[in-house]
Backbone as CSV, one residue per row, in Angstrom:
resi,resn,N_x,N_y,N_z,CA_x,CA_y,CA_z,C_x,C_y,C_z
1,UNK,-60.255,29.586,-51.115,-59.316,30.336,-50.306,-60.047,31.251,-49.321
2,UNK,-60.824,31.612,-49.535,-62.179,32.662,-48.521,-62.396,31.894,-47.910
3,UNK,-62.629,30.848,-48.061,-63.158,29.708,-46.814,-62.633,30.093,-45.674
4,UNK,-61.122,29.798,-46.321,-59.771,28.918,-45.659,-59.497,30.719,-44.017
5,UNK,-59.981,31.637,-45.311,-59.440,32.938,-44.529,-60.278,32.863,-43.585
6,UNK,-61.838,33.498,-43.622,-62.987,33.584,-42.916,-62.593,32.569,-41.762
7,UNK,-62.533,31.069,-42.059,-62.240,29.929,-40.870,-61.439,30.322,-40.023
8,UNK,-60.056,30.272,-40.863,-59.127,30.661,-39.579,-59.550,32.141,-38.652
9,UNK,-59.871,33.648,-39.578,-60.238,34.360,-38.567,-60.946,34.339,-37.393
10,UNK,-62.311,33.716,-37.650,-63.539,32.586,-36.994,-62.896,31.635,-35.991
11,UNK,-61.975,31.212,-36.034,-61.126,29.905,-35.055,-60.762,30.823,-33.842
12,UNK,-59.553,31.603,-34.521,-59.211,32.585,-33.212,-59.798,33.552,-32.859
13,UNK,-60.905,34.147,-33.488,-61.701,34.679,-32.727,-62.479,33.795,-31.730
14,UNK,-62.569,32.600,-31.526,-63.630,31.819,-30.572,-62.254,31.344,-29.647
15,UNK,-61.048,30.916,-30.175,-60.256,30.703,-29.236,-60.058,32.237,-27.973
16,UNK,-60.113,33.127,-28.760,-59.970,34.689,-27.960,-61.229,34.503,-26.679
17,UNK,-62.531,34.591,-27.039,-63.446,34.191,-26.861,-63.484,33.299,-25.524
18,UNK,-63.230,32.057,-25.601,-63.393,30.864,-24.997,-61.608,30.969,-23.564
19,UNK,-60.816,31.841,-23.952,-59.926,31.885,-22.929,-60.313,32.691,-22.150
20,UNK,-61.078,34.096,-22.511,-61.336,35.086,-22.145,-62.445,34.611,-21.096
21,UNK,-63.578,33.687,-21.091,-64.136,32.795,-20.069,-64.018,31.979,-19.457
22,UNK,-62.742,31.214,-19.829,-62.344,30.223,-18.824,-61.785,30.837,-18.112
23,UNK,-60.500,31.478,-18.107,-60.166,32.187,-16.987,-60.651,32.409,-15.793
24,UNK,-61.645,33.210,-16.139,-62.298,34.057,-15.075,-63.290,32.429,-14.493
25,UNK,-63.653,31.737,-15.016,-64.410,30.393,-14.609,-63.536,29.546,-13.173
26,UNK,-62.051,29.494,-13.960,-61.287,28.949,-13.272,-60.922,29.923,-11.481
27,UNK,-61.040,30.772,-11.823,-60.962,32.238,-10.761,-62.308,32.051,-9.553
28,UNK,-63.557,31.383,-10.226,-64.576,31.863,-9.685,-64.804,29.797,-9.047
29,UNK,-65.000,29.325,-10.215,-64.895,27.644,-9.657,-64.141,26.625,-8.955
30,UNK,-62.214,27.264,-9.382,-61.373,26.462,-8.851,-60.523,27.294,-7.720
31,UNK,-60.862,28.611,-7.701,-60.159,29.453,-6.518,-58.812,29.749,-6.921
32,UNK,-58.868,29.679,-8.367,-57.276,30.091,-8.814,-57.104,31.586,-8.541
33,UNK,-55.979,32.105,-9.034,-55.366,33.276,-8.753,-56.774,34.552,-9.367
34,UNK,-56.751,35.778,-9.170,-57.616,36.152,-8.967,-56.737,37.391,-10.532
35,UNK,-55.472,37.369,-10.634,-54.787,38.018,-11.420,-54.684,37.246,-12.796
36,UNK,-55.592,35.979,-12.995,-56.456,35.713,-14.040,-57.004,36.200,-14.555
37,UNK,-57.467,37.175,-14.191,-58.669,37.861,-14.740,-58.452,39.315,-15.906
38,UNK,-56.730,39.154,-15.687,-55.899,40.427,-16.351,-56.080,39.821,-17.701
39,UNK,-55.407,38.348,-17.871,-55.362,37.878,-19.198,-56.542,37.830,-19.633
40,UNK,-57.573,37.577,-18.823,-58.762,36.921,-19.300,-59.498,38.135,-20.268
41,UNK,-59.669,39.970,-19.534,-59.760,40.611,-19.975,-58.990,40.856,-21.267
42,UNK,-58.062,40.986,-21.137,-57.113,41.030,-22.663,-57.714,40.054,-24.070
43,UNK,-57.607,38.788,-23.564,-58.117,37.865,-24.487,-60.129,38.239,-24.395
44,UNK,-60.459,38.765,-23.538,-61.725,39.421,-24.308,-61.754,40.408,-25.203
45,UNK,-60.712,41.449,-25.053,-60.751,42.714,-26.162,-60.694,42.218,-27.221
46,UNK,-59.365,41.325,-27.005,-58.829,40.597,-28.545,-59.870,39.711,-29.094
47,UNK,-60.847,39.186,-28.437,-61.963,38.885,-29.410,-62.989,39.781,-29.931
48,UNK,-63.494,40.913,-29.289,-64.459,42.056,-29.543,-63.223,43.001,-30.966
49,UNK,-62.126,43.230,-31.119,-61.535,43.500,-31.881,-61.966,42.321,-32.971
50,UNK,-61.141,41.008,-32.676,-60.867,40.495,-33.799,-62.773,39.992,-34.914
51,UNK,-63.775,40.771,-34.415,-64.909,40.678,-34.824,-65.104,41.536,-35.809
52,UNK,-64.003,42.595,-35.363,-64.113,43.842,-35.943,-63.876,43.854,-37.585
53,UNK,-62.764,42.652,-37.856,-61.799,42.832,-39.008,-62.970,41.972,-40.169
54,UNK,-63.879,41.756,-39.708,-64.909,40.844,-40.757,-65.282,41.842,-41.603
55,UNK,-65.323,41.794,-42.790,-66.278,42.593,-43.841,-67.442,42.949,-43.538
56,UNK,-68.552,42.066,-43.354,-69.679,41.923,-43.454,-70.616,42.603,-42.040
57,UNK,-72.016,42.891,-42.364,-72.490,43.415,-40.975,-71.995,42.934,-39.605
58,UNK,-72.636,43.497,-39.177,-72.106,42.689,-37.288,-72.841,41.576,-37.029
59,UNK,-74.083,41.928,-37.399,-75.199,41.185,-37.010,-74.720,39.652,-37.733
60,UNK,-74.614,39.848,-39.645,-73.876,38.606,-39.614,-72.729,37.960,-39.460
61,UNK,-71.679,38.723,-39.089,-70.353,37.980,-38.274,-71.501,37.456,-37.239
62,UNK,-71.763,37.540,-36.677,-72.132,36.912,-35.086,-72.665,35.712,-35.116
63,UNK,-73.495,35.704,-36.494,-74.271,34.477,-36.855,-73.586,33.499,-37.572
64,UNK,-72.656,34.206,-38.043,-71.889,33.096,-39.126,-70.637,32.364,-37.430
65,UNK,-69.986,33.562,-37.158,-69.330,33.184,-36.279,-69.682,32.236,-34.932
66,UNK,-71.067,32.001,-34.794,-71.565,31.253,-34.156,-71.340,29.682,-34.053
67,UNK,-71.215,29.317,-35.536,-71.022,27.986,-36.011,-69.796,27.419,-35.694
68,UNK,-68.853,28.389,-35.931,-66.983,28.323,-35.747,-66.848,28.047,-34.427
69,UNK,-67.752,28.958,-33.614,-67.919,28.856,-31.840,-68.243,27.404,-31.312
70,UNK,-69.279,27.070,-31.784,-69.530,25.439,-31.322,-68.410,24.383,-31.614
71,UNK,-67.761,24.494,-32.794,-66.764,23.470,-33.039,-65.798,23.966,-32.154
72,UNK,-65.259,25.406,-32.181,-64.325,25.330,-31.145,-64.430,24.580,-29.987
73,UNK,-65.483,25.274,-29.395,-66.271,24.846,-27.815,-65.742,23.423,-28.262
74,UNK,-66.236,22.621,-28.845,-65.923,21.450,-28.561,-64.438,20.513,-28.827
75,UNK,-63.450,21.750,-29.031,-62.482,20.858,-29.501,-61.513,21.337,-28.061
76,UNK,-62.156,22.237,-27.483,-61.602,22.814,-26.163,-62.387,21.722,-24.846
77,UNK,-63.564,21.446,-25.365,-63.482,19.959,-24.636,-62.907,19.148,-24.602
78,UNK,-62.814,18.700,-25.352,-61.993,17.543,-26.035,-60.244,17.758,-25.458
79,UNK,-59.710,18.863,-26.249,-58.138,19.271,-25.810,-58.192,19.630,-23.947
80,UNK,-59.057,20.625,-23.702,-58.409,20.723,-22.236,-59.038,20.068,-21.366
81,UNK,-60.397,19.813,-21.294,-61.440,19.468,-20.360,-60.807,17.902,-20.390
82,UNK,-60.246,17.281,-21.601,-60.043,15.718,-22.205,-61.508,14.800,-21.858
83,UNK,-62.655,15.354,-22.452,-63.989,14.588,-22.693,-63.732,14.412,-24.129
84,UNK,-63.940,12.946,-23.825,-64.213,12.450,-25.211,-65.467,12.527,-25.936
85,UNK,-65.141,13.056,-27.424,-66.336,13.677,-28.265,-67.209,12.396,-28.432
86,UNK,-68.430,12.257,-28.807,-69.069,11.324,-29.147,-69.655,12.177,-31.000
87,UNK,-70.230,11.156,-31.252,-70.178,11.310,-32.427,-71.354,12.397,-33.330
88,UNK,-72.770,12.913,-32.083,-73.244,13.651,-32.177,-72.497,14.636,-32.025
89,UNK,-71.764,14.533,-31.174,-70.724,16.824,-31.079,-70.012,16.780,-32.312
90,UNK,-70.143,15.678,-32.887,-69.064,15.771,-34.622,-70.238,16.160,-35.668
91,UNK,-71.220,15.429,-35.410,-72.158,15.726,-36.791,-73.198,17.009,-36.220
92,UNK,-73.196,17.533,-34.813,-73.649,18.773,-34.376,-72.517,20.205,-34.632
93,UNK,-71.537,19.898,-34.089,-70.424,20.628,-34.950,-70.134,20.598,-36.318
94,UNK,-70.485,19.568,-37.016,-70.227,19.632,-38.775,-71.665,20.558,-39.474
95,UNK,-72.935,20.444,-39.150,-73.634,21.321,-38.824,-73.491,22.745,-38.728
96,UNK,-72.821,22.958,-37.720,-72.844,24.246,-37.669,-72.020,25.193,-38.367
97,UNK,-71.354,24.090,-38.799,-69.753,25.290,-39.636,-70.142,25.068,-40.826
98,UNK,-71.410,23.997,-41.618,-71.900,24.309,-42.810,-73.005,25.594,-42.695
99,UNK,-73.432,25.523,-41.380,-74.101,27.023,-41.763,-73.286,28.362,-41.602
100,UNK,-72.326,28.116,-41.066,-70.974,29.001,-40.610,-70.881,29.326,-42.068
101,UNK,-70.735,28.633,-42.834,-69.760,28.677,-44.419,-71.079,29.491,-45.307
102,UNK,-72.181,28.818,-44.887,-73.475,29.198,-46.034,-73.952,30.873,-45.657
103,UNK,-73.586,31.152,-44.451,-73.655,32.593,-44.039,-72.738,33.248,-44.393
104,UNK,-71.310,32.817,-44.050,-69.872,33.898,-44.462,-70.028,34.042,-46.310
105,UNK,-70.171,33.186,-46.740,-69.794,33.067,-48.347,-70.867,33.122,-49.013
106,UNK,-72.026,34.037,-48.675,-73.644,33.903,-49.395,-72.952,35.052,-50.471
107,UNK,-73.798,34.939,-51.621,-73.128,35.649,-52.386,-73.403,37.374,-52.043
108,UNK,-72.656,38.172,-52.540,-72.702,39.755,-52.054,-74.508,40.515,-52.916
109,UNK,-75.100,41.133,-52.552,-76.450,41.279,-53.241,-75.620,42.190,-54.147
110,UNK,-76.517,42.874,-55.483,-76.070,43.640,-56.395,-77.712,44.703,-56.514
């Protein structure tokens, strides 16, 4: 069940994350509206917050949360960009969310 929690927090924190830069990408690459950049900010706080709610140091949220980041990244390829994954971004993403898991859930020292 810790998994299940840690993951999902980890998901939308990289979804927060990953809108919070496209935006402003789309603003700067495709010449979209320039009042992009309102949401984009917002969905940055909401990720620098939602970092906040982790137990554990900062230093390792960042590292654990790193792993969650790549699979996102790539499923936001996949969903918006529509590049099809090949089978290295699956076993490079499966990778990373086992070290995602081996960092969030190391046992607590005593």
């Amino acid at each position: 069940m810790e998994l299940l929690k840690v993951s999902g927090l980890f998901a939308l924190t990289a979804l927060a994350e990953i809108v919070g830069c496209y935006l402003p990408w789309l603003v700067l690459k495709q010449g979209r509206s320039a009042w992009l950049l309102v949401p984009a900010a917002a969905s940055l706080a909401l990720f620098a917050w939602l970092l906040t709610l982790h137990p554990s140091a900062a230093g390792r949220t960042y590292a654990a949360y790193g792993g969650m980041y790549v699979a996102a990244a790539l499923v936001w390829l996949w969903l918006v960009d529509g590049v099809t994954l090949t089978r290295w971004d699956l076993v490079g993403a499966s990778i990373a969310l086992i070290g995602m898991a081996v960092i969030a859930l190391q046992p607590e020292a005593r």
